[in-house]
C-alpha positions as CSV (number, residue, x, y, z in Angstrom):
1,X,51.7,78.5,-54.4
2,X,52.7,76.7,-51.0
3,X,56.0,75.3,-53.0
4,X,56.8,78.9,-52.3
5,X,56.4,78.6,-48.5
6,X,57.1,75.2,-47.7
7,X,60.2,74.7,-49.9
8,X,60.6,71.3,-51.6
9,X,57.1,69.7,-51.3
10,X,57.4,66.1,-49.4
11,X,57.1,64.3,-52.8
12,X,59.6,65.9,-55.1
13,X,62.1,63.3,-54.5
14,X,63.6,60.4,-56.1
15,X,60.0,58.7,-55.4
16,X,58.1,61.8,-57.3
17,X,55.2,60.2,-59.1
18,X,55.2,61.3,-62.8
19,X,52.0,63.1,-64.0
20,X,50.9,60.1,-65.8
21,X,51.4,57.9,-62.9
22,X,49.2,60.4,-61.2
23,X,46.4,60.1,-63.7
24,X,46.2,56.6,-64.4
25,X,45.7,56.0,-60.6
26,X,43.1,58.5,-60.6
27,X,41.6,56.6,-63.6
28,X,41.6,53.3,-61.6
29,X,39.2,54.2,-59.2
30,X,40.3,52.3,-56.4
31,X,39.7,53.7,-53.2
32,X,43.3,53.1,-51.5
33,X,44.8,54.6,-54.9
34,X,42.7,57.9,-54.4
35,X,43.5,57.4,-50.8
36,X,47.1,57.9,-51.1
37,X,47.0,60.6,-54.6
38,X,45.0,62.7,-52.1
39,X,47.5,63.2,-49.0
40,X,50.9,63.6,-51.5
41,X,52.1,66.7,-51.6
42,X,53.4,66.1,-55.0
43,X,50.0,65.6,-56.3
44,X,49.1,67.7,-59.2
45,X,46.8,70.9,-58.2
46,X,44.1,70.1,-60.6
47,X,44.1,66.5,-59.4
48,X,43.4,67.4,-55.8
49,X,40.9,69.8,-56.9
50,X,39.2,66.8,-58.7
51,X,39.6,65.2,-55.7
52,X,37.9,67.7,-53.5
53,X,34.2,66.0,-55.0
54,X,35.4,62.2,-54.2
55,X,32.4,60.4,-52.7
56,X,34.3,58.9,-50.3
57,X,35.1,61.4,-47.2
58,X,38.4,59.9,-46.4
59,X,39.6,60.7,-49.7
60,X,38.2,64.5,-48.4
61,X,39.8,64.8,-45.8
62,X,43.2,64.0,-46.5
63,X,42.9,66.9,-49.7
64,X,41.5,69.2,-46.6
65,X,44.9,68.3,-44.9
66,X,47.3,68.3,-47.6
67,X,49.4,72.0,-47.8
68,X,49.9,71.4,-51.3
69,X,45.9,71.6,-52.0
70,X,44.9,74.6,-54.2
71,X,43.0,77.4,-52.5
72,X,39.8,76.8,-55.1
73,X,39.3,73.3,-53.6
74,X,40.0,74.3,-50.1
75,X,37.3,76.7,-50.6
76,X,34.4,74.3,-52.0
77,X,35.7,72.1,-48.8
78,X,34.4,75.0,-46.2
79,X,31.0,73.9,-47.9
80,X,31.8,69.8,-47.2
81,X,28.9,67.9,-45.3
82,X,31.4,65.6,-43.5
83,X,32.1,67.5,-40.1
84,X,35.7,65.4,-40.1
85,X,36.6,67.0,-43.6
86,X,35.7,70.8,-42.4
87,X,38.0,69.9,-39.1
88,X,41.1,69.1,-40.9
89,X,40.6,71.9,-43.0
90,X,40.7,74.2,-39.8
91,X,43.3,72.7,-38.9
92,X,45.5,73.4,-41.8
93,X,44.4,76.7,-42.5
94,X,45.2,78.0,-38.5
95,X,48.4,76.6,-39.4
96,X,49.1,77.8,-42.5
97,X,49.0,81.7,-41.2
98,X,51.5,82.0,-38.8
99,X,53.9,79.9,-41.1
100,X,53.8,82.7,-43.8
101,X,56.9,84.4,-44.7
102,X,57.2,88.1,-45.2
103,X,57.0,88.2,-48.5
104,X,53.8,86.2,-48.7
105,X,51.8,88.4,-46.7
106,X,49.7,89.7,-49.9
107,X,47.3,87.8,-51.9
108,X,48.2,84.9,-50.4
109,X,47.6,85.8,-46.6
110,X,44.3,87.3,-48.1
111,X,43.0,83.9,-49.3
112,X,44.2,82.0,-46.0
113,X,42.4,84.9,-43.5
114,X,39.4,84.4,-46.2
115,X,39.2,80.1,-45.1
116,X,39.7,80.9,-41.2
117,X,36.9,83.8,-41.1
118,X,34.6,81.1,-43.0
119,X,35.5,78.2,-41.0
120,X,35.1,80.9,-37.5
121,X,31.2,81.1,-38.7
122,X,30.6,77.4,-39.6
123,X,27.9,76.1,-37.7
124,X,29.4,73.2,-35.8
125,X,31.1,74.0,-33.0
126,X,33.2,71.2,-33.1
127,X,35.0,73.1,-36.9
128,X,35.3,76.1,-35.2
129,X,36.8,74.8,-31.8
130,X,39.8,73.5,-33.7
131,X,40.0,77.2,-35.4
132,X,40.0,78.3,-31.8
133,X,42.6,75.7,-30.3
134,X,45.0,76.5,-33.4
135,X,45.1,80.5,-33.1
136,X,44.6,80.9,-29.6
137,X,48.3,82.0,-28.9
138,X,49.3,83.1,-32.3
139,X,49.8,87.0,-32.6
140,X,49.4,87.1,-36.5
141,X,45.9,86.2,-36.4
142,X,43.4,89.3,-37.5
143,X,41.5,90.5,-34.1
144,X,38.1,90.3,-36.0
145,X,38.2,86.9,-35.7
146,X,39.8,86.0,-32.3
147,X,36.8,88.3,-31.4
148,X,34.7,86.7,-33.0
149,X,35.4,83.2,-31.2
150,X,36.1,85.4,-28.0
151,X,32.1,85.9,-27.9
152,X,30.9,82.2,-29.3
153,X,28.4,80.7,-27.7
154,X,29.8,77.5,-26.9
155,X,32.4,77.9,-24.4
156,X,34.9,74.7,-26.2
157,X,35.0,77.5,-28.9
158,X,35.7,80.8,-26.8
159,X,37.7,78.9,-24.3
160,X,41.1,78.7,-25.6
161,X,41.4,81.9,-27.3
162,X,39.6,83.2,-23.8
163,X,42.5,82.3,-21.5
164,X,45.0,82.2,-24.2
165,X,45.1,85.2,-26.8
166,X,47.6,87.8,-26.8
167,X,45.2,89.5,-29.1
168,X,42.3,90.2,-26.4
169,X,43.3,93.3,-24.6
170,X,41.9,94.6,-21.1
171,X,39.0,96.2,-22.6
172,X,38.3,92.9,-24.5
173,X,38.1,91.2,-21.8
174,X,36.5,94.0,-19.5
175,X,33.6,93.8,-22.0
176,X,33.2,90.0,-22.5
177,X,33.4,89.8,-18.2
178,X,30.1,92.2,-18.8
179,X,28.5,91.0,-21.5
180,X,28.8,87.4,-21.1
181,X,26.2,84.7,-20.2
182,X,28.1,81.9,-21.7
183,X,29.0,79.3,-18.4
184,X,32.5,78.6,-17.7
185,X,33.8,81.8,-20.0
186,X,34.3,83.9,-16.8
187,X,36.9,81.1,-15.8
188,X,38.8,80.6,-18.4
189,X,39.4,84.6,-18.3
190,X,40.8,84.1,-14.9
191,X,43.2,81.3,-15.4
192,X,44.9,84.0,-18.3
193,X,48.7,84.7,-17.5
194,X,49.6,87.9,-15.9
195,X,46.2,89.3,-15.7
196,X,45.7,92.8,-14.3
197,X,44.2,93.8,-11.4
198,X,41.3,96.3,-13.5
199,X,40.5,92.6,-15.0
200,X,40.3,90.5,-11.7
201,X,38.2,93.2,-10.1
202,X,35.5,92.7,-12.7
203,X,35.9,89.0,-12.3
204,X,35.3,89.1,-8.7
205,X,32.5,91.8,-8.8
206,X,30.6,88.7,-10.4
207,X,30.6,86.8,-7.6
208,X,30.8,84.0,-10.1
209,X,32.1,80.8,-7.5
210,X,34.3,78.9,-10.4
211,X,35.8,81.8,-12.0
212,X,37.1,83.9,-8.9
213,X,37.9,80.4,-7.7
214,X,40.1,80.0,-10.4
215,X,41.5,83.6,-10.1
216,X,42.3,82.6,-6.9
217,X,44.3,79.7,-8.0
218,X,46.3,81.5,-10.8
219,X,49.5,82.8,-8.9
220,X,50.1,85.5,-12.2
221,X,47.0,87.6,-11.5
222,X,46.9,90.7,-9.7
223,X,44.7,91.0,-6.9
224,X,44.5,94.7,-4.8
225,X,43.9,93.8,-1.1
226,X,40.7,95.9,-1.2
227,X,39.4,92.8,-3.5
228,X,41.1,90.3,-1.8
229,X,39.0,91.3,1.4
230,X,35.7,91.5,-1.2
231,X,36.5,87.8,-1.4
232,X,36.8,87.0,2.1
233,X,33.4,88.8,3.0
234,X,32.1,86.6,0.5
235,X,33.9,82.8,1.3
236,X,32.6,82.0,4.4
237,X,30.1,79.7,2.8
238,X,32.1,79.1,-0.3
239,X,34.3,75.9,0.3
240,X,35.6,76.2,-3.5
241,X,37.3,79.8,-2.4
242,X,39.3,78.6,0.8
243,X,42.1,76.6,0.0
244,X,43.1,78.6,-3.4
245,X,43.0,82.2,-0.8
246,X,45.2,80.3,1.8
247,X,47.5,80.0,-1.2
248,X,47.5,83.3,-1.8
249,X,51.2,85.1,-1.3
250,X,50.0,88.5,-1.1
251,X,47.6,88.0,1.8
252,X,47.8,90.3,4.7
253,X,48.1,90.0,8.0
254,X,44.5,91.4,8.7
255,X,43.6,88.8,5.7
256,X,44.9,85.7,7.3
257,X,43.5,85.9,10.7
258,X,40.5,86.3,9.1
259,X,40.4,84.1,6.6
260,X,41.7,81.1,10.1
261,X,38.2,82.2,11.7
262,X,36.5,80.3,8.8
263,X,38.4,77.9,6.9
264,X,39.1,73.8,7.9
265,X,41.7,73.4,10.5
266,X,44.3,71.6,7.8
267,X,44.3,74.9,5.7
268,X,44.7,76.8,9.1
269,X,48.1,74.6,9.7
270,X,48.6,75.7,6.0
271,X,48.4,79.4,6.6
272,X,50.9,78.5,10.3
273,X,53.9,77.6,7.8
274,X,53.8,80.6,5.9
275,X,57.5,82.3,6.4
276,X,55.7,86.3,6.8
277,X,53.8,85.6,9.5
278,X,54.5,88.4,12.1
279,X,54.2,87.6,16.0
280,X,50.7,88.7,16.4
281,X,49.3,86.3,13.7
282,X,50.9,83.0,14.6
283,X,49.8,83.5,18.4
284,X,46.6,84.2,16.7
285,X,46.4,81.1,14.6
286,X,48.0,78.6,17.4
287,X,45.1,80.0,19.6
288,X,42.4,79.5,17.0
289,X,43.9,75.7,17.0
290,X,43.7,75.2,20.7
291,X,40.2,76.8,20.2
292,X,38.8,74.1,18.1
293,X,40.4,71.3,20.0
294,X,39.5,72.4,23.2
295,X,35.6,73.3,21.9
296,X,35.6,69.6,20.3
297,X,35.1,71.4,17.3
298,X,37.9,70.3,15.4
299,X,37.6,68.3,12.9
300,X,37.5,64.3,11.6
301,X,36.9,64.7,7.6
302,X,35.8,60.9,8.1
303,X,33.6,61.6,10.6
304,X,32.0,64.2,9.1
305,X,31.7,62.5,5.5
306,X,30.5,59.6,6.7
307,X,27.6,61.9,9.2
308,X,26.8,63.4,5.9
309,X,26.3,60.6,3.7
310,X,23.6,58.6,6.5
311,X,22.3,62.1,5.8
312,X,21.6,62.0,2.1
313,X,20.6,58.4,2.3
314,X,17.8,58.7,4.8
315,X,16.6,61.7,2.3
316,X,17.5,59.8,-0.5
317,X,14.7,57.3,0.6
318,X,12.4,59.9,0.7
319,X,13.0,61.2,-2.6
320,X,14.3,64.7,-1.3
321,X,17.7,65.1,-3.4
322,X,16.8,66.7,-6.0
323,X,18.8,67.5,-9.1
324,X,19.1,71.8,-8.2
325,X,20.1,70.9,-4.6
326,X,23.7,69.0,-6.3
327,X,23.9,71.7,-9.0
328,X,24.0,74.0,-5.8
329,X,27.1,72.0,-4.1
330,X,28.8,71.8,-7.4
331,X,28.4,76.0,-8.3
332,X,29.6,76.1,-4.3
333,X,32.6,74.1,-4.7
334,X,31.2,71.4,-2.1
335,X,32.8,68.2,-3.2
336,X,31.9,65.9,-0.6
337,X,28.1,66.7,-0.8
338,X,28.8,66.1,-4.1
339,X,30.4,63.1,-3.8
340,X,28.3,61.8,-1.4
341,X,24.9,62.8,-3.3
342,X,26.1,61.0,-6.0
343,X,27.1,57.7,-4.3
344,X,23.2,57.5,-3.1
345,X,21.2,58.0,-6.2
346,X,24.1,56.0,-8.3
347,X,23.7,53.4,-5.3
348,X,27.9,53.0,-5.2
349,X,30.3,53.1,-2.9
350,X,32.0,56.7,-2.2
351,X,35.4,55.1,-2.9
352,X,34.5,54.5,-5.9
353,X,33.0,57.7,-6.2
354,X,35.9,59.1,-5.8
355,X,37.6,57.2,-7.6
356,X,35.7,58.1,-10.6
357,X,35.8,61.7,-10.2
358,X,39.9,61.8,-9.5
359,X,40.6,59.9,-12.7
360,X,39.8,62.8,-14.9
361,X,38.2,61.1,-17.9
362,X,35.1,62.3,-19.4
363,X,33.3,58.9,-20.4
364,X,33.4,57.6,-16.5
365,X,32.4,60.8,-15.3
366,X,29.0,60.8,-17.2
367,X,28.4,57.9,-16.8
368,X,28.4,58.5,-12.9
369,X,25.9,61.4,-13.4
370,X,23.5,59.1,-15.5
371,X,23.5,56.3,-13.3
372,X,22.2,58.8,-10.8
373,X,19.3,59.9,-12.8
374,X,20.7,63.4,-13.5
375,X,20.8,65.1,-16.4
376,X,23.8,65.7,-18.8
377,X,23.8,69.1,-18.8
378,X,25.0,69.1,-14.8
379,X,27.1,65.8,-16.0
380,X,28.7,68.7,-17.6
381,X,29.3,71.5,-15.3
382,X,30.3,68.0,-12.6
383,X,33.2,67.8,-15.8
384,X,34.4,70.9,-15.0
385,X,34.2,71.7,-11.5
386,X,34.4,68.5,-9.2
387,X,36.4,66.3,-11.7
388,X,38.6,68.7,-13.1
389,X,38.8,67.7,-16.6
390,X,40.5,70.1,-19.5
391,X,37.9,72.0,-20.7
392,X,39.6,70.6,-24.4
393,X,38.6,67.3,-22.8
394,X,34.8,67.7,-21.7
395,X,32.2,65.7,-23.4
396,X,28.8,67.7,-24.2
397,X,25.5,66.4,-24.7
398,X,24.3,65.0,-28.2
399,X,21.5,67.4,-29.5
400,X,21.7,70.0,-26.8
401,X,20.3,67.6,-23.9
402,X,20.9,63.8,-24.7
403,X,23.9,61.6,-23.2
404,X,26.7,61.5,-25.6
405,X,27.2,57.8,-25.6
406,X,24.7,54.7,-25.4
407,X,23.3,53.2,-21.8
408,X,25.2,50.0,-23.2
409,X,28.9,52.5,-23.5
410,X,28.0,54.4,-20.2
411,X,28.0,50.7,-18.4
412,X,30.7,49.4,-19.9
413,X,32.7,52.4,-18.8
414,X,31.4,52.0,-15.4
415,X,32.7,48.7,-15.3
416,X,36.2,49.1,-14.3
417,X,35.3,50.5,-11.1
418,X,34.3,48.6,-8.1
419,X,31.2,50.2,-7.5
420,X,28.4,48.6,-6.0
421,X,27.9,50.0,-2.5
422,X,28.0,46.8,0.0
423,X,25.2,48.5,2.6
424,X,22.5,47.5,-0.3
């Protein structure tokens, strides 16, 4: 069947193994010989079907992976306890559809759509994120199913196909905006390429802080001015909003003196090299300058960061920063509380705080969070919104609420950072 697609199968060369040869290392029952007969794509069909039962789950997953692997064993593999085997088996089958030709797009496109709609309802979300990951751009994919992953409950599932599918249309997504109560799925709506302005209105009508943050930050999405000055009522208090809006090219005039009355003086000398700005907004954003300076009230980030954190330690002492009040900073975009909250309870050094936040891996990152007694479902949403890591990257917890790796891991991790705070 796939000899028909593929062309000349890997094997079928001057190397071929004879049928014999195939059976009598079959018959040996070594391990490494299975190994091998199970990942040739010369391998006789009813061989990796036989194979498709080996106890050993390496043997498994390398028939889950093999093209050349009839459609009867790939079936009884949707049903495989190994989690591993059921991945690779995703992972071939999302692959396999957009590589059919034309005149494969009968029985044989039936059989392939009949693995990926099993493997979209298998209960681990890790099988049906690589589904996801491997059909989120492809256009040959039924819409049942990118619909189906569209509305998952985990968000590393309805993610990619979220911000990626050509198959979601506006009223798609105009009904997922309203329906949805799955965290981060707003988001990766907003980061979607060329998205209309009937779409960005909904987003923003959520008030959701990360995804009109990132709608902010995706240059390709419409945004009528009427919205845009929806957002500014709105960012006074949300630091997350202001530098993405200064970014903005289609700000107006009215816009950007308004947004200068309320953002940091750096993103005020941001919005003073913009090339449109007419005579009556630059001597009103020189003069909100001189205003600041002249009131005192300008600003020393160091300063400031270093007023805050005395701050949070004196209330750490007393016991007053609790978990919701961080969760707060992070849904606000407020990275330095953040950052600072974090260096008292973890009892490190902001530098290293920092430090551990800006190098985008996951494993650091939680192990931050636990060091500061927090839980791993905000080490989660910290992931994603003050760190910045991929959402294909994030780490979730073990079990629904437990960290994913051991205390031992988590401190080992923690250990290429200088991080003991010297005032203790």
């Amino acid at each position: 069947m796939f000899r028909r697609i593929f062309g000349r199968r890997r094997g079928e060369t001057e190397d071929a193994l004879p049928y014999e040869e195939q059976r009598a290392r079959l018959e040996s029952g070594a391990s490494r010989d299975r190994r091998a007969l199970a990942g040739r794509e010369d391998t006789r069909p009813e061989i990796l079907f036989y194979l498709a039962d080996d106890e050993d789950a390496d043997v498994r997953r390398a028939v889950a992976a093999n093209r050349s692997t009839p459609h009867q064993a790939d079936f009884r593999l949707t049903r495989d306890p190994d989690e591993e085997v059921r991945c690779e088996l995703a992972r071939k089958v999302a692959r396999l559809l957009p590589d059919l030709p034309p005149q494969e797009q009968g029985r044989l496109r039936d059989r392939v759509i009949e693995l990926i709609e099993i493997l979209a309802r298998d209960q681990l979300p890790a099988v049906r994120r690589v589904l996801s990951e491997e059909l989120k751009t492809s256009p040959n994919v039924p819409k049942p199913v990118v619909q189906r992953l569209a509305h998952d409950l985990d968000l590393i599932v309805a993610a990619p196909v979220l911000e990626y599918s050509p198959l979601l249309g506006d009223e798609d997504l105009l009904e997922i905006i309203a329906t949805c109560q799955v965290e981060g799925a707003l988001a990766a709506i907003s980061r979607r390429r060329d998205l209309p302005a009937s779409v960005s209105d909904a987003i923003v009508a959520t008030l959701d802080i990360p995804a009109v943050a990132a709608l902010l930050a995706n240059p390709s999405a419409s945004l009528r001015e009427e919205v845009l000055d929806r957002v500014i009522d709105s960012a006074t208090s949300v630091e997350a909003w202001h530098q993405p809006l200064v970014l903005r090219t289609e700000l107006s005039m009215r816009a950007i003196r308004r947004i200068a009355g309320f953002v940091a003086s750096s993103l005020v000398d941001q919005l003073m090299t913009r090339s449109d700005l007419d005579e009556e907004t630059a001597a009103t954003l020189a003069r909100r300058v001189r205003e600041r300076v002249s009131s005192g009230a300008h600003e020393n980030p160091h300063q400031e960061f270093e007023a805050l954190l005395a701050q949070l330690q004196d209330r750490h002492t007393r016991g007053e920063i609790m978990e919701d009040e961080i969760e707060q900073a992070v849904d606000g975009g407020r990275r330095d509380f953040v950052i600072a909250a974090l260096a008292v309870r973890a009892a490190l050094r902001p530098a290293a705080v920092r430090q551990i936040l800006g190098a985008r891996l996951p494993k650091p990152v939680i192990a931050l969070v636990w060091r500061g007694g927090l839980s791993m479902r905000l080490a989660v949403k910290i992931q994603r919104q003050i760190a910045l890591i991929p959402q294909s990257s994030i780490l979730h917890a073990r079990g629904g609420t437990a960290y994913p790796l051991t205390p031992d891991e988590m401190t080992w991790h923690l250990e290429f950072f200088s991080l003991e705070d010297p005032r203790r």
